[in-house]
N, C-alpha and C positions, 0 to 999 in steps of 0.2 A: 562313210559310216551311216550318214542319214541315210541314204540310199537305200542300203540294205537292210537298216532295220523296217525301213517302209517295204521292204522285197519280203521282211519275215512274217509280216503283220499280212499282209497279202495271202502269204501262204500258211497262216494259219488261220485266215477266214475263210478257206476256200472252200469249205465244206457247208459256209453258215454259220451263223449263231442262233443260238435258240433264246428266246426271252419267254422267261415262264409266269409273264404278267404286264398287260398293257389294256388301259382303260376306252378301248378303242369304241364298243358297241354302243354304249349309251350317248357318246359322242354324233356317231352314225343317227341314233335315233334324235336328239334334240334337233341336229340340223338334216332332216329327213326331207324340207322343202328343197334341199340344195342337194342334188344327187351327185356322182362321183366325186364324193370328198375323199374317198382313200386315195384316186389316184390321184387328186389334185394335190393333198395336204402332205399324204403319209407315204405313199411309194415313193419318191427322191432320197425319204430319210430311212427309208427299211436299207434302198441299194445303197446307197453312199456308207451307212453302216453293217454292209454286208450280210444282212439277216437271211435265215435260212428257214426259222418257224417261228411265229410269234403267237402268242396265248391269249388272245380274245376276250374279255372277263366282261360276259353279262352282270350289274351290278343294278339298284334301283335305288334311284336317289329319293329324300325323306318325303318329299313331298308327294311321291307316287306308292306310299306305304299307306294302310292293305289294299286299300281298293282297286288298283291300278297295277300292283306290281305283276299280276300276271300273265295281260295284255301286252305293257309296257316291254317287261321279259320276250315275249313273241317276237313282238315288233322290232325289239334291238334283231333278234335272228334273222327276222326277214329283210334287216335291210344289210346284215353280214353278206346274205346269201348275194343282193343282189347288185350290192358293191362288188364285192369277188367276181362274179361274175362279169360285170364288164370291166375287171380289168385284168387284161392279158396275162401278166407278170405275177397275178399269185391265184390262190387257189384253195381253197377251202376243202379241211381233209378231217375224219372220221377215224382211221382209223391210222396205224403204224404204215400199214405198207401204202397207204394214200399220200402218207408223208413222203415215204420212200420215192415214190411216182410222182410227187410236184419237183423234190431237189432234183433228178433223174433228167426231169425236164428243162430245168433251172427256174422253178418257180419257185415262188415265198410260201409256205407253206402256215395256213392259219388255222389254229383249231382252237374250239370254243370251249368255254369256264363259267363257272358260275360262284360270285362273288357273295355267298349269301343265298339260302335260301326260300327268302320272302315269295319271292312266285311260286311254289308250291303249297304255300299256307300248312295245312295239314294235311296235305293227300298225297300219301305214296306213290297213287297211281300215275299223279304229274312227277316224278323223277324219272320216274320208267318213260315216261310221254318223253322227256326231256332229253332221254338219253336217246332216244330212237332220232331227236333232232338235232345228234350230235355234239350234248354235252356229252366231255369225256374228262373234266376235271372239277370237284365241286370243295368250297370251299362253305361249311355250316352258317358262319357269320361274317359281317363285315364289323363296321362301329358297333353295331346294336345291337342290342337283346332282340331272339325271334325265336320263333314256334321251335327252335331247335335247340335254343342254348347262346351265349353271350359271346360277347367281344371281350377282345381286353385293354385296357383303357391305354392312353398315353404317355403315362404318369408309372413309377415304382410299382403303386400297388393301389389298388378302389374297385375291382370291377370285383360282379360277382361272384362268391364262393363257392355257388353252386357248380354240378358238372351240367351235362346234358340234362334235354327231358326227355323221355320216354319217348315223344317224338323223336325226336335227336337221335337218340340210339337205334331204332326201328332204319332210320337213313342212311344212319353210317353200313347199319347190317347190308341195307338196299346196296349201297354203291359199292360193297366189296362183291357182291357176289354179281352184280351188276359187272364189274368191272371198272369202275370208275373211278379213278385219283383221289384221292383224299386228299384235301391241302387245306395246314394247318395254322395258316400266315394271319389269320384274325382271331382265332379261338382265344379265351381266356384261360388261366394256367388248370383251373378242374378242368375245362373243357379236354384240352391238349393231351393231359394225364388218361382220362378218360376213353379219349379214342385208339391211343394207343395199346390202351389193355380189352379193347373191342375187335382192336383189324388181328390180321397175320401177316396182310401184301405190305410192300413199301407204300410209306408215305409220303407226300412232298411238302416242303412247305416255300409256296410260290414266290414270297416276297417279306425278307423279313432280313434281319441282322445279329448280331452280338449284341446282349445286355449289356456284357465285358464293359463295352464301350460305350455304349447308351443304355442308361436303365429305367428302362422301360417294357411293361407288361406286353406291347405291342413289336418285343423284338423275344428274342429267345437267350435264356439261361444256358450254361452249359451243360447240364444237367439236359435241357430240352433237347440241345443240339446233337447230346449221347444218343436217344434215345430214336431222333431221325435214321443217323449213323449206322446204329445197330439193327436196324431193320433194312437197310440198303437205301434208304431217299435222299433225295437230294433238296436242298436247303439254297433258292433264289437268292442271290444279295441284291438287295433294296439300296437303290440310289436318291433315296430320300432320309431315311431314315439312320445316317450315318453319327447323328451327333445330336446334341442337345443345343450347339452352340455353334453359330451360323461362320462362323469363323475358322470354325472343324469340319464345314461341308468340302472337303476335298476329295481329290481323286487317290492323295496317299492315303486320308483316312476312307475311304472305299474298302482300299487295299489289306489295311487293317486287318478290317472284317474278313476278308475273303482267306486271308493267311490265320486268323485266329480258328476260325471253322473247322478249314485244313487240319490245322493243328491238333484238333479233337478227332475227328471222324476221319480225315483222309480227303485229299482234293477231289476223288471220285466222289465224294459226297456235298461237293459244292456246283453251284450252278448259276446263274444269273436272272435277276426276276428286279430287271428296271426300274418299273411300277413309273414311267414317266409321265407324269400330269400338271406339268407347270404348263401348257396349254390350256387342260381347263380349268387351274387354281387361276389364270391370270385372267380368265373371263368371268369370273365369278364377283358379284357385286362389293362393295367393304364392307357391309355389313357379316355377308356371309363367311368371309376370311377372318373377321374378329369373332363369329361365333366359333367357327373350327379351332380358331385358337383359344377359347374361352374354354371349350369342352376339351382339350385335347394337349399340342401342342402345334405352333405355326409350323411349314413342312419348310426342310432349308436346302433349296436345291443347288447340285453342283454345278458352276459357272461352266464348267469341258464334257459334263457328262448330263444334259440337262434332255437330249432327246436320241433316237437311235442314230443319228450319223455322228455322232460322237464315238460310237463303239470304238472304231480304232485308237482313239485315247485311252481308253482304258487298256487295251492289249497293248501300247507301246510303253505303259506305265509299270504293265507285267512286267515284260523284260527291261526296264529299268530296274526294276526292284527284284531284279535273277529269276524270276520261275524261269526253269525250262519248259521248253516246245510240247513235251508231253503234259506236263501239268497246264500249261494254256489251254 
């Protein structure tokens, strides 16, 4: 019986999994003195967890906010590029059928995000710049209010009422006709409201979960998760962000989420978005772990699902809990 459920799991990663969020680039950049750290640190746990593309999210941390974010931004790129580059096994893609052409190969297919967009300050003409450099998913905000419009906080309810700014909305115009992803996994609830009565494409939102079960401005309403649905996108589930209460960090309340979703919109509108960073929450000094939790909430990771070679726990957890083979 074990056997074969390990024979199912096998065969239903054979294609890959797609992770539509991993905090990889700014990683790449802080330890830039030490080069091939993807294949040292991070290819063992792409294969082992059978990954097929994973979501690259340029991000800028507080300290390189204004002055810095837009070099900083480059430099996470350039050392994407030149990670990927030496190492055999994956492969850095632009566009769909790039993707097509790394799995084709059996490469890992990586494509690049942007978590926030502080590196372009006010200038449309760095989106355009940014997209020619292979962003192809941008997400307006992270934590923090910026030249585009707000986060939404941790907590029930505090962040701003506002929607977009005029900036904001000029971006979002940018990246529909641009082409480029819209994802809605930081926005605050005017924000969210807002861009959906702005686009017409699907939307995504990279990394996020059920209020249902955690209520918090920083996961989604069902109301929010209607309105993914009904545009065709698909909605990441967050392996962080599953509870309030570290005791609920589990792999069946993962499931939860993922069957709650389902439930609204349809499993075609569900998808996976990790978001795993207990690597660099656990490098981060105690000060900084008591601020994030001062502002926010502490993040409560799952003990089986805490990095990508874990993925097969959570697909053996599927079919514990009956999804069938098409819905995995």
């Amino acid at each position: 019986m074990i056997s074969s459920i390990e024979q199912r799991i096998t065969r239903l990663h054979a294609h890959g999994l797609v992770d539509l969020h991993f905090d990889l680039p700014m990683e790449l950049y802080e330890k830039r003195a030490n080069p091939g750290l993807l294949a040292a640190e991070f290819l063992s746990q792409w294969q082992a967890g059978e990954m097929g593309v994973v979501a690259a999210a340029i991000f800028i941390e507080d300290r390189y906010v204004p002055d810095k974010a837009l070099p900083v931004a480059l430099e996470q790129i350039a050392r994407l590029h030149a990670e990927t580059e030496n190492c055999e096994e994956v492969r850095l893609c632009r566009s769909y059928a790039e993707i097509k052409a790394a799995r084709a190969a059996g490469k890992i297919a990586v494509l690049m995000t942007m978590e926030g967009v502080e590196p372009i300050g006010t200038d449309l003409d760095l989106l355009r710049n940014f997209y020619q450099l292979g962003i192809r998913i941008v997400g307006l905000t992270q934590f923090r209010s910026n030249a585009a419009g707000h986060g939404g906080v941790f907590d029930a309810s505090g962040s701003s009422p506002e929607g977009l700014t005029e900036f904001g909305r000029q971006v979002v115009r940018e990246c529909e006709r641009l082409g480029i992803i819209l994802d809605l996994a930081h926005i605050n609830p005017a924000g969210f409201e807002e861009i959906v009565a702005l686009t017409k494409r699907p939307l995504i939102v990279s990394h996020s979960n059920a209020r249902h079960y955690h209520d918090i401005e920083r996961n989604m309403n069902d109301e929010q998760i209607r309105m993914i649905g009904a545009r065709g996108g698909v909605i990441g589930v967050n392996a962080v962000l599953v509870s309030a209460r570290p005791e609920d960090a589990t792999l069946d309340h993962y499931v939860d989420h993922i069957e709650h979703i389902a439930g609204l919109i349809g499993m075609d509108g569900v998808g996976i978005g990790f978001d795993f960073f207990e690597f660099i929450y656990r490098q981060w000094p105690e000060e900084k772990r008591r601020s994030l939790a001062a502002k926010s909430r502490a993040p409560h990771f799952i003990p089986d699902l805490s990095d990508h070679s874990h993925a097969r726990n959570l697909t053996r957890k599927l079919i514990e809990r009956g999804l069938s083979d098409k819905d995995i």
